[in-house]
N, C-alpha and C positions, 0 to 999 in steps of 0.2 A: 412613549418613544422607545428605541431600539436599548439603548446601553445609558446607562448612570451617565453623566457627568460632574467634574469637580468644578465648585465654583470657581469663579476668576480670581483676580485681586479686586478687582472692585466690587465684587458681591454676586450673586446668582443673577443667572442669565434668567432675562423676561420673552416671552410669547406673545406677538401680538397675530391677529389674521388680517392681511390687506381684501378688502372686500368693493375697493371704491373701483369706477370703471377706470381703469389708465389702459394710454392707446399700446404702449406695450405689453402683449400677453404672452407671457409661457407658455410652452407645448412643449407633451412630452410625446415621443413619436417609435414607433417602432417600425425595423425595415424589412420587410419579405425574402428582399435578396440582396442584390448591392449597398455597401453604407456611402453616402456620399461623400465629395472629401470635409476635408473641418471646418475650412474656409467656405463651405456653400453658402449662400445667403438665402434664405426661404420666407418668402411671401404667406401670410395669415389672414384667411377671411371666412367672415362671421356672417350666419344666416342672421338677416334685418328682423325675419320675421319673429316677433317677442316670443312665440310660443314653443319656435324651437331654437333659442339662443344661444344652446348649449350644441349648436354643433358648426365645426370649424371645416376649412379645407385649408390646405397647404401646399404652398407651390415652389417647388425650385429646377433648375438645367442648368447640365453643362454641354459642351463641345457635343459630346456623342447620346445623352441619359438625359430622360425628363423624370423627377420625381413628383407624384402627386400625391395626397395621400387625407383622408378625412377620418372626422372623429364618428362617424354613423356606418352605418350597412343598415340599408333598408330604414325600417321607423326602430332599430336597437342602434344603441352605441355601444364603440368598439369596448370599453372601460365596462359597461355591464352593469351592475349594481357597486362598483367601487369607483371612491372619489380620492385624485391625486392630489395633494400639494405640493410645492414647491417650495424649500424656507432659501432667504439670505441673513448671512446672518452678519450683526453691523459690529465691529472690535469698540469703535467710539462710547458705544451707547452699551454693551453687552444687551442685544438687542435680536432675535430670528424672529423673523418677518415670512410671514406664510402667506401662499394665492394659491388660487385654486387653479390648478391644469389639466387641462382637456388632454387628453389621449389620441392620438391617430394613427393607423397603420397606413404607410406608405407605400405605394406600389412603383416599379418601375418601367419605364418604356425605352427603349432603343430606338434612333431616330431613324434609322438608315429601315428598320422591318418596321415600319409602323404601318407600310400598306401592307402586309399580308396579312396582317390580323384580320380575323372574320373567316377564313377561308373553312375554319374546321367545322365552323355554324350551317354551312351552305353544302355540307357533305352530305350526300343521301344516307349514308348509314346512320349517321346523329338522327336526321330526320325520325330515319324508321324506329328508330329507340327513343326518340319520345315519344313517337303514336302508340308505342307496342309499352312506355311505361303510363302514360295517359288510361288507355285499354286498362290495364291493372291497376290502377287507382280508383275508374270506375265498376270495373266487374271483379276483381281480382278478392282472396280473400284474407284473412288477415294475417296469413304468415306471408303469404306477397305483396302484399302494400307493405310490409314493414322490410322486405327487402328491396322494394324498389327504394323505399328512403333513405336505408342503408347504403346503393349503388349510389344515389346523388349526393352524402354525404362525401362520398371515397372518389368521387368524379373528381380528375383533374382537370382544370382549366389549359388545353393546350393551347388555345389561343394566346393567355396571357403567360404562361410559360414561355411560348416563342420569342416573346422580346425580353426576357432576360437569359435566354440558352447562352450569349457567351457571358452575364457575369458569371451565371453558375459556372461556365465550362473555367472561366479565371480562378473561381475556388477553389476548384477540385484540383487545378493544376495549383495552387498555391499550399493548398494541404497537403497534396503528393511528393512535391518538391521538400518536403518539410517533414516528411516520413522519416523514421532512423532507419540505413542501412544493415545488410546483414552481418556487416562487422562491427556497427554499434549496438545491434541485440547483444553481440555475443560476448562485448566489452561489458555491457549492463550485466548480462546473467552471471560473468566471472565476479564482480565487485559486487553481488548482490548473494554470492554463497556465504554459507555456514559455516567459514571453516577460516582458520587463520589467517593471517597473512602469509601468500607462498611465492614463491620464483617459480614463475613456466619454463625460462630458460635452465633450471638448474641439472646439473650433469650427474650429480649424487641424493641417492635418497636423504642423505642426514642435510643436505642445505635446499630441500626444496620448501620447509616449512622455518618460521622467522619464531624459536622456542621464545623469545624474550616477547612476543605477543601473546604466547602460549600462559606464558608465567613471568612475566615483568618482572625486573628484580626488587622493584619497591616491594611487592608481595610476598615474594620467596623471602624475603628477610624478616617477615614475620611469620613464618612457619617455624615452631621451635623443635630440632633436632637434637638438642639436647641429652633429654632423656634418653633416645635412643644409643645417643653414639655412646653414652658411660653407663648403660644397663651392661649386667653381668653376665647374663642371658637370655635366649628367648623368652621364659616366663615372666622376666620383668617387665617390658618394652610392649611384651599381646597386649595386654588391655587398653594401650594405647593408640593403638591401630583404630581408623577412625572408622574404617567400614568391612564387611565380612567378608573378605575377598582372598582365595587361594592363589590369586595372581599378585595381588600387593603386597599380602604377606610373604610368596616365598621370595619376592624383588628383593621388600625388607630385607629378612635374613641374607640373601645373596651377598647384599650391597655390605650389611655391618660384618661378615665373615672374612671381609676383607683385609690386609694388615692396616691400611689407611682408609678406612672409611671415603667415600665420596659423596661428600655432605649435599653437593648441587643434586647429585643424582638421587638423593634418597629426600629430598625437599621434592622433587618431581612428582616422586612416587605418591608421597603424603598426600601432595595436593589432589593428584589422579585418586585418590581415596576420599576428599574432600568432598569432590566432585561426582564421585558416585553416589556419595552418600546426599549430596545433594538432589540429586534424579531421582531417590528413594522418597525423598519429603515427597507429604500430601499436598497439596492446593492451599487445605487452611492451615496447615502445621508455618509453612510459609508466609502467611498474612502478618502473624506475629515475628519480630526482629528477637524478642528474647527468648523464645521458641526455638527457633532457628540455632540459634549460637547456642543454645544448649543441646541440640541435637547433633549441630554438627563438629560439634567439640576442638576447632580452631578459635585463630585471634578474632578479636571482631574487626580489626582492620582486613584478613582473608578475607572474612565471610561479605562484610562492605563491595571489595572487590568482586567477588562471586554474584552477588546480588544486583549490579549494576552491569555485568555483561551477560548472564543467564536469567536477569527476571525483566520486568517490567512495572515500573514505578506507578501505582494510582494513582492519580493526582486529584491533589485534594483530598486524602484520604490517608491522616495520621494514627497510629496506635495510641495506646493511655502513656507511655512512655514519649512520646512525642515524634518518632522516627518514623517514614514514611512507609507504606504498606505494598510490600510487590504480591506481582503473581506469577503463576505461568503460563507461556502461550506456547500453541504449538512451535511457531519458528521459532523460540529461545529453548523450550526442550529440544529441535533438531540441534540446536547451536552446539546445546552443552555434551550430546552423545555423540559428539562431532569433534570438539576438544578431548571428551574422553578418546574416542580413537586414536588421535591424535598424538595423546599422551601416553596411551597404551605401544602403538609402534616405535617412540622414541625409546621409550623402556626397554623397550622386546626386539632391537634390533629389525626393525621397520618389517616384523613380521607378526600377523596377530591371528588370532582363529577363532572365527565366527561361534563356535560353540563357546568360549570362553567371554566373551563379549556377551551373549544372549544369556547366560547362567550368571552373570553376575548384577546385569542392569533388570532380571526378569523380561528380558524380553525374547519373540520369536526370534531363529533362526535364521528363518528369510530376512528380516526384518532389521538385524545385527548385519548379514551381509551386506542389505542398500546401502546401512549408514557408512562400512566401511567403503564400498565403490566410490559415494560420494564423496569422501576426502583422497578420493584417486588412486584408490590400490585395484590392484588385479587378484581377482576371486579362482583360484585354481581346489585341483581334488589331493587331498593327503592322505594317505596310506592311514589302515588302524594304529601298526606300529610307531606309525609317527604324531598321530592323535595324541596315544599311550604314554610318550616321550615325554611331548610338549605340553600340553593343555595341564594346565595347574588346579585346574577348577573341578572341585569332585560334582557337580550337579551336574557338570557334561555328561553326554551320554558316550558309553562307551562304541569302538569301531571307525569304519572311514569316515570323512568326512572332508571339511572345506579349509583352506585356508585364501587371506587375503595378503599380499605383498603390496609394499609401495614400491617404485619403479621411478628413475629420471629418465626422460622429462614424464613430468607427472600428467596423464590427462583424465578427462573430468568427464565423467558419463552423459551423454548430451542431455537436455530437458525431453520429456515429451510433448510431440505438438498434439495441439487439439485437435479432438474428433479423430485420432489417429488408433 
């Protein structure tokens, strides 16, 4: 059988097969085109002759539809070499009860066309194509007789098509009507991005993204800043910098240069380092949880957090420590180089540049620009001079180059359509 089941209270469930003739027989029927409604009542009858007992027809109408429908074609039944049962299963007795049921495909007729049927048998064309596939059956040779059989396989019956043209034409209209519009695509592709939660309507770039989705403050209150803010100076505080980055560290030092430190802002930065340093993990350095937290040198309640919105939990699939085993997929790596952006233009005054982005995650150029269009910035050209200025990261290359803005209202570079 299909799935386990737990015993009852009264003890495991018993099997028996109903084998005796009873005048009510199951059927299980399938429909070509129309399903009829639930309330049909359908007539069952059984060939007398012993030898071929096992085959049934079945009959039911309404107002406008006859359905017929038999368990044979020709000397094969529909069912083929497989046999259905049917259990009931009794609560009194903890008891499933199995018969055996015949199979039928049901065909339908429309009462109102039932006299043009035949018309398409009586066309001279049909005619001439059977003389002309007959001719190739007998003379033909065997890569054309195996195409004539091919053409009768793929033949459609327009005859019996014609008496169901309006259910089909009622399907089509029923599954069209039940299409989504092109502002429920475009509601689905917004709720279906990578990227935080944001305001369409927002008037300023600093409230178009919702930072406490960014960085929750249950999380942020386990990032320990600490050490930072009562290191002496910079030599103290480097080694704890979680990942290699000329943009996090010179934030760092920005932020603690400060006469008050701004502890939220420099928790941001941390985590934005978390998070790169997570993009750096391998595949299997990830499978392992205590791998992980030693690499990426946060709390483990961070890392918990990180794990659960940028990986993908295996199920069923524990480490020896007993915690469960994530990975990565591609739409959780867009996710996280997505949040990184994200955290990068809060940092940076909602402006970021694509060579700094691409030198710190190792990735192309081109590649660093899609991510950032896709969280809604506008991709513009930056002077060398201002490259020079700005870009923190020494693996940049020197010269002009790109920068990306965010901008309210924020808009989102359309999908591409297929075959486009």
């Amino acid at each position: 059988m299909g799935s386990k089941r737990k015993a009852s209270e009264h003890g495991s469930v018993s099997i028996s097969i109903d084998s005796t003739k009873a005048k009510v027989q199951p059927v299980l029927a399938t429909f070509a085109a129309g399903i009829p409604p639930a309330a049909s009542a359908f007539a069952t009858y059984r060939c007398t002759d012993k030898s071929k007992g096992d085959r049934y027809i079945v009959a039911s109408e309404t107002d406008k539809v006859e359905y017929v429908g038999q368990s044979f074609e020709g000397e094969r039944l529909v069912a083929g070499g497989c046999k259905y049962l049917v259990g009931v299963y009794d609560k009194a007795t903890d008891t499933v009860t199995f018969r055996a049921a015949p199979v039928v495909r049901v065909g339908t007729a429309i009462k109102s066309l039932k006299g043009v049927r035949g018309a398409a048998d009586r066309d001279i064309s049909g005619q001439l194509l059977q003389a002309r596939n007959e001719l190739g059956e007998a003379f033909g040779n065997k890569k054309r007789k195996a195409q004539i059989r091919a053409e009768e396989r793929n033949r459609i019956d327009m005859g019996a098509v014609q008496g169901d043209k309006n259910i089909i034409q009622a399907s089509i209209e029923l599954r069209t009507n039940s299409m989504p519009t092109a502002q429920d695509l475009r509601a689905a592709e917004d709720t279906d991005r990578p990227v935080p939660k944001y305001d369409p309507q927002a008037t300023a770039a600093c409230d178009i993204y919702d930072m406490e989705d960014v960085l929750p403050k249950a999380v942020a209150a386990h990032i320990d800043v600490a050490p930072f803010v009562k290191a002496a100076d910079a030599e103290e505080y480097r080694g704890l910098i979680p990942v290699r980055s000329q943009f996090v560290a010179k934030k760092i030092e920005g932020i603690l240069a400060q006469p008050k430190p701004d502890v939220g802002a420099l928790r941001r930065v941390l985590y934005l380092g978390y998070l790169m340093r997570l993009a750096a993990l391998s595949r299997s350095a990830l499978q392992r949880r205590d791998t992980c937290l030693e690499a990426l040198c946060c709390a483990p309640e961070v890392a918990d957090a990180m794990f659960d919105r940028f990986a993908e939990c295996v199920a069923g699939s524990l480490n020896p420590d007993g915690s469960p085993v994530y990975i990565k997929t591609p739409a959780t790596e867009t996710r996280l180089v997505c949040y990184i952006a994200v955290l990068m233009l809060s940092i940076n005054n909602w402006v970021v540049y694509p060579a700094e982005l691409s030198a710190d995650l190792g990735i192309p150029s081109k590649k660093a620009e899609k991510y950032l269009a896709s969280v809604g910035c506008k991709i513009e050209a930056a002077h060398a001079s201002e490259m020079a200025m700005n870009v923190m990261s020494r693996r940049a290359r020197p010269g002009p180059g790109r920068k990306a803005i965010l901008k309210a209202p924020v808009k989102f570079p359309k999908a591409p359509q297929r075959g486009a």
